[in-house]
C-alpha positions, -999 to 999 in steps of 0.1 A, spaced: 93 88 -55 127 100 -63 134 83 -93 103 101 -106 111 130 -93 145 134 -113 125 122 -142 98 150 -141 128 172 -134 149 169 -163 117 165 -184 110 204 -171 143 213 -187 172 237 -175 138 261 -163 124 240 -145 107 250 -110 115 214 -96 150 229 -85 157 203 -59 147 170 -33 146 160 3 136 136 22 129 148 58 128 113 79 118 109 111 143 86 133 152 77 165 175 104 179 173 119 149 201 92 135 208 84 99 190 52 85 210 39 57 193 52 27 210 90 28 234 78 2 203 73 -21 181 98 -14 190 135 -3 181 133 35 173 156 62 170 139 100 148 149 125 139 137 158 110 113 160 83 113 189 85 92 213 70 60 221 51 71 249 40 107 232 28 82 204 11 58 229 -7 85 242 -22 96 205 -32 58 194 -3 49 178 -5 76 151 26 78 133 11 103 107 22 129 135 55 128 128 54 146 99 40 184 116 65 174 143 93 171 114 83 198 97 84 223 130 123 213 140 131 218 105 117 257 108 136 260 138 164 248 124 189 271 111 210 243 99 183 221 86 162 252 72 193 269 54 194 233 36 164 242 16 166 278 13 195 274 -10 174 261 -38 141 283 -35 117 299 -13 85 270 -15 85 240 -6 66 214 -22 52 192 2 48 152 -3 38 118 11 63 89 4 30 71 -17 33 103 -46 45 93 -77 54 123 -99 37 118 -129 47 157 -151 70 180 -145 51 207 -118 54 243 -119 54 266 -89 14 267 -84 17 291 -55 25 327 -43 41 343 -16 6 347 -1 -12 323 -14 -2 286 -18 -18 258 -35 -31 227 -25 -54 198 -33 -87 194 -32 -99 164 -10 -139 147 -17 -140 140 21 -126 174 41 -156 193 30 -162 209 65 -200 204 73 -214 230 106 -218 191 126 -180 200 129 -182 232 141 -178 228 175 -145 209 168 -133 240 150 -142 265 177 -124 244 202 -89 250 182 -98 279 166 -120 300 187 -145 324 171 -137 306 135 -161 291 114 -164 255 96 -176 276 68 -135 291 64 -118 257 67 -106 247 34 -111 207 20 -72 206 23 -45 188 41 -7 192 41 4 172 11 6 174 -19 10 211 -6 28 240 -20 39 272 -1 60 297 10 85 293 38 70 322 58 38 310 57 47 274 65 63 297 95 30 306 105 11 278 107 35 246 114 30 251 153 -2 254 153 -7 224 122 16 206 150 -7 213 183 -44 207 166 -30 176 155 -22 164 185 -51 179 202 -74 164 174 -60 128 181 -64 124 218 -99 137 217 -125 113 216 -154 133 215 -141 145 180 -135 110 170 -175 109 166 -170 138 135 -139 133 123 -119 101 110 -89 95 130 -68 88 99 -78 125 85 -72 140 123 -36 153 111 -50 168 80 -78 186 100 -51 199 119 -37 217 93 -66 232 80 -77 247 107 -42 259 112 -39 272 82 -76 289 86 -70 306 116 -41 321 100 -61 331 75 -40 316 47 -65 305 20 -52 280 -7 -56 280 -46 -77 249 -47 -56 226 -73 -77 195 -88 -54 181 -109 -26 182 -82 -31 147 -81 -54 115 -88 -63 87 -66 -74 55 -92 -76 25 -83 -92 -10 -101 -126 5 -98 -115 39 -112 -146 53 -131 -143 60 -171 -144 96 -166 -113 96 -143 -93 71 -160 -100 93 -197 -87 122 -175 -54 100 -165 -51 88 -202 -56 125 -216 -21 131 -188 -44 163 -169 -24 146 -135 11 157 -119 10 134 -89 0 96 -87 -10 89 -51 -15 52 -48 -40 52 -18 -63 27 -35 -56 -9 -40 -56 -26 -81 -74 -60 -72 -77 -79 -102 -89 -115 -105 -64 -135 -133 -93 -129 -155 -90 -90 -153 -120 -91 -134 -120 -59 -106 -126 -72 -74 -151 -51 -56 -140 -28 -23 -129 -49 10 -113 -82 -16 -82 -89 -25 -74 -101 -61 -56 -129 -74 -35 -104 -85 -30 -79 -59 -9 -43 -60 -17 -28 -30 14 -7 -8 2 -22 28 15 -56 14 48 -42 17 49 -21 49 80 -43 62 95 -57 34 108 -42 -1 92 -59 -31 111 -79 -50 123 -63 -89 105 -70 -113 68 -71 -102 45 -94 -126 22 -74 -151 -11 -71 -145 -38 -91 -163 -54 -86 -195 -81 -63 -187 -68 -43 -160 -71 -4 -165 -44 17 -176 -37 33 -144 -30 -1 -126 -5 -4 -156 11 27 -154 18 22 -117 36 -13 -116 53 -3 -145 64 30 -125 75 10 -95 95 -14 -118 110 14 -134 123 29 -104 132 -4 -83 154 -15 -119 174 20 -118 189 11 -82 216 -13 -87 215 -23 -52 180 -26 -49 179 -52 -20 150 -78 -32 152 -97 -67 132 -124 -80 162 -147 -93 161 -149 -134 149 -173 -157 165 -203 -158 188 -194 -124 181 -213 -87 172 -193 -58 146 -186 -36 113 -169 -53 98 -143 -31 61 -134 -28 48 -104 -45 14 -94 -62 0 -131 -63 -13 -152 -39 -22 -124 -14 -61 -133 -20 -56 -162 2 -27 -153 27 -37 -120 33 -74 -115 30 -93 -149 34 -73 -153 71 -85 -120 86 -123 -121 67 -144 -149 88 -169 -152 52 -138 -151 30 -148 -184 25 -179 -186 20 -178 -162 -9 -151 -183 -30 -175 -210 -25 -203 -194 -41 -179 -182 -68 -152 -208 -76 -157 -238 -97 -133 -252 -84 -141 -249 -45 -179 -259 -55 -162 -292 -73 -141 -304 -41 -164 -289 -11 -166 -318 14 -150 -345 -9 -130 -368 16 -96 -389 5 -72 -413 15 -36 -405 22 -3 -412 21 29 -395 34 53 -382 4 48 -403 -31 29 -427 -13 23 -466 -30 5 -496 -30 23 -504 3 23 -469 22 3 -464 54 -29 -440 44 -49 -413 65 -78 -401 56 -87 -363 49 -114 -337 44 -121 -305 29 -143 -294 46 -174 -272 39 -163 -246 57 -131 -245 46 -114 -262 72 -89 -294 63 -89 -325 83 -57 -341 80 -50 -372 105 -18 -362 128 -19 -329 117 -34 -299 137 -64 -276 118 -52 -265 85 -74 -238 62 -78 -244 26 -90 -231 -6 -85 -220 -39 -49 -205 -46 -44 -195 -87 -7 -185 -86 15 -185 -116 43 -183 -99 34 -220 -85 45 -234 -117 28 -265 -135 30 -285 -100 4 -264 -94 -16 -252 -122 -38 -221 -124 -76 -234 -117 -67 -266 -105 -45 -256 -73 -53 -250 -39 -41 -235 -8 -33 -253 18 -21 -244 52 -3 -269 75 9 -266 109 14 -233 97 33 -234 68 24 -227 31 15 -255 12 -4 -263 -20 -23 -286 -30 -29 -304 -74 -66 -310 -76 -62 -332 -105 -92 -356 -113 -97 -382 -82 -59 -371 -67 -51 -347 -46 -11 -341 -40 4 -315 -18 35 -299 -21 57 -271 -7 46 -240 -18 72 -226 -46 77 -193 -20 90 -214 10 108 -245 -18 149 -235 -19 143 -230 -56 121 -222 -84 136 -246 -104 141 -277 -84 111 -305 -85 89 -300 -53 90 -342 -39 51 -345 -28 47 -336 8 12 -360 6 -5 -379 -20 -42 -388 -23 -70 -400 -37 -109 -398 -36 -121 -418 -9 -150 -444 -22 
């Protein structure tokens, strides 16, 4: 977000409104983390483990909780009243697409319009219980980000933006109206409703595309109407260019929540032929802005150098998805030419290279998608098209195979069957995987 954000910044020119950036970050004891160096960073004082317990785990409520020490904050707030008056408020998923002028006024700030805050009167009660005497009918289809306003509103409302939250998120009886992942951002707009603050409703604040992204929006996203990229939405792409529909992952698979605990590795592989130009535009955005950090901690090793390769955009249809969906299965079986080809076939096999002298085993792939491997406990398999797995393992003739937990894949080539290390977990891309077994059709 911050590499874009300079870049939107200087594109505004020496008038620009986008006068200045920080990162408020929620720690432990309000301590640094590491990355203040990087980013411009303001600390505050994350809740607790039990005050989070107590809410389901909800994280999301860190940010009103930030947000009202830094008001109360002389230090922290005099910070940001040194560049302007409004602050423009964002998620760490915004990619800043335009330079963005000041949207809002002193009394009136601007924010976003969301398809699914629409208040409807089945959540009226839930309104009156925060806001008593208010009406559904007031509450505004906004949240707090992207959001743009005034300091002394945002000093109105951020207690109250703070306690609905909370309120909204240990109340179970509203869990039957409202989404827990939107409770936060209910919290704020009844905050900001029973302060009678009413928002400049702002369309093209941002866009939300994804591989399924409908002509119409993705003309609007071509034609640059946008300021903010929020990448909500997964790009699930088959190596095709086929969109995979919702609830799949794609053979080729951008998607954020694959890297909640780990930085991807510089430079992400393009997308295949035939994925939209939004899908594009993103991976491109997050190569550009991983490549401008020298010190960016995760690199795939270059052509023609050792090193360990590290998972990224491929592969994730079978780690990720096919082990938590019980019919994942099932569906590449319907689908897959492959998987059709080698459902049930049986083989004999031998440890490492095997030959004419080697002990054999026999094996299954099962039906179900289950792999019967003599000495070896249940393994999973099925069809794995990864580049990155090299000509050991070809695209449309590789599988996945999973055994005593660890990667592995598998050559389907004619009558033989050989299964190797997978190139993620092998010491280096460019050393020859040794077979880990070698088989053949059993008659």
């Amino acid at each position: 977000m911050y590499h874009h954000w300079k870049k939107a910044s200087a594109a505004g020119g020496k008038c620009t409104d986008m006068a200045a950036f920080t990162r408020l970050c929620a720690t432990a004891g309000g301590r640094p983390d590491g990355l203040e160096g990087e980013i411009p960073t303001l600390f505050t004082v994350e809740l607790s483990a039990q005050v989070l317990a107590s809410h389901f785990h909800f994280g999301v409520l860190n940010r009103p909780n930030s947000v009202k020490q830094l008001m109360e904050s002389t230090t922290l707030l005099a910070e940001i009243r040194k560049t302007s008056d409004y602050v423009l408020i964002l998620e760490t998923d915004h990619v800043i697409m335009r330079p963005i002028p000041n949207l809002a006024t002193p009394e009136k700030p601007a924010a976003f319009v969301f398809g699914y805050m629409f208040p409807q009167p089945s959540q009226q009660w839930v309104v009156e219980k925060y806001w008593p005497g208010g009406s559904y009918k007031s509450v505004q289809p906004v949240g707090p980000s992207p959001l743009l306003i005034h300091l002394d509103q945002l000093r109105r409302v951020y207690q109250k933006w703070l306690d609905f939250s909370l309120g909204l998120r240990s109340n179970s009886e509203a869990e039957r109206v409202i989404q827990g992942w939107v409770q936060e951002m209910w919290g704020y707009s009844i905050a900001a409703a029973s302060e009678g603050i009413v928002h400049r409703l702002v369309e093209e604040f941002q866009v939300e595309p994804g591989a399924l992204s409908t002509e119409a929006q993705l003309a609007e996203f071509a034609a640059g109407r946008f300021y903010i990229f929020h990448y909500t939405y997964q790009f699930e792409y088959m190596l095709d260019g086929t969109p995979c529909q919702p609830w799949n992952i794609g053979e080729w698979s951008l998607d954020k929540r694959h890297f909640n605990q780990i930085s991807p590795a510089y430079p992400l592989p393009q997308p295949p032929p035939g994925a939209n130009a939004a899908g594009v535009w993103l991976l491109n955005a997050w190569n550009e802005a991983m490549g401008s950090i020298p010190s960016w901690p995760s690199k795939q090793p270059a052509g023609g150098e050792g090193g360990q390769v590290v998972q990224t955009l491929y592969g994730r249809r079978r780690l990720d998805w096919f082990s938590r969906h019980a019919n994942g299965f099932e569906q590449e079986a319907r689908k897959n030419p492959l998987i059709k080809r080698l459902r049930g076939k049986r083989y004999s096999c031998a440890a490492g290279a095997g030959g004419a002298d080697a002990q054999r085993v026999s094996a299954e792939l099962q039906p179900t998608g289950d792999m019967s491997l003599a000495g070896e406990p249940r393994a999973r398999w099925g069809a794995m098209n990864d580049p990155m797995q090299g000509p050991t393992c070809p695209v449309d003739a590789c599988l996945f195979v999973n055994l005593r937990g660890k990667e592995a894949v598998a050559h389907a080539d004619g009558s033989r069957l050989t299964v190797y290390e997978s190139v993620y977990t092998a010491r280096s891309r460019e050393a020859a995987r040794p077979p880990l077994w070698s088989c053949e059709a059993a008659e």
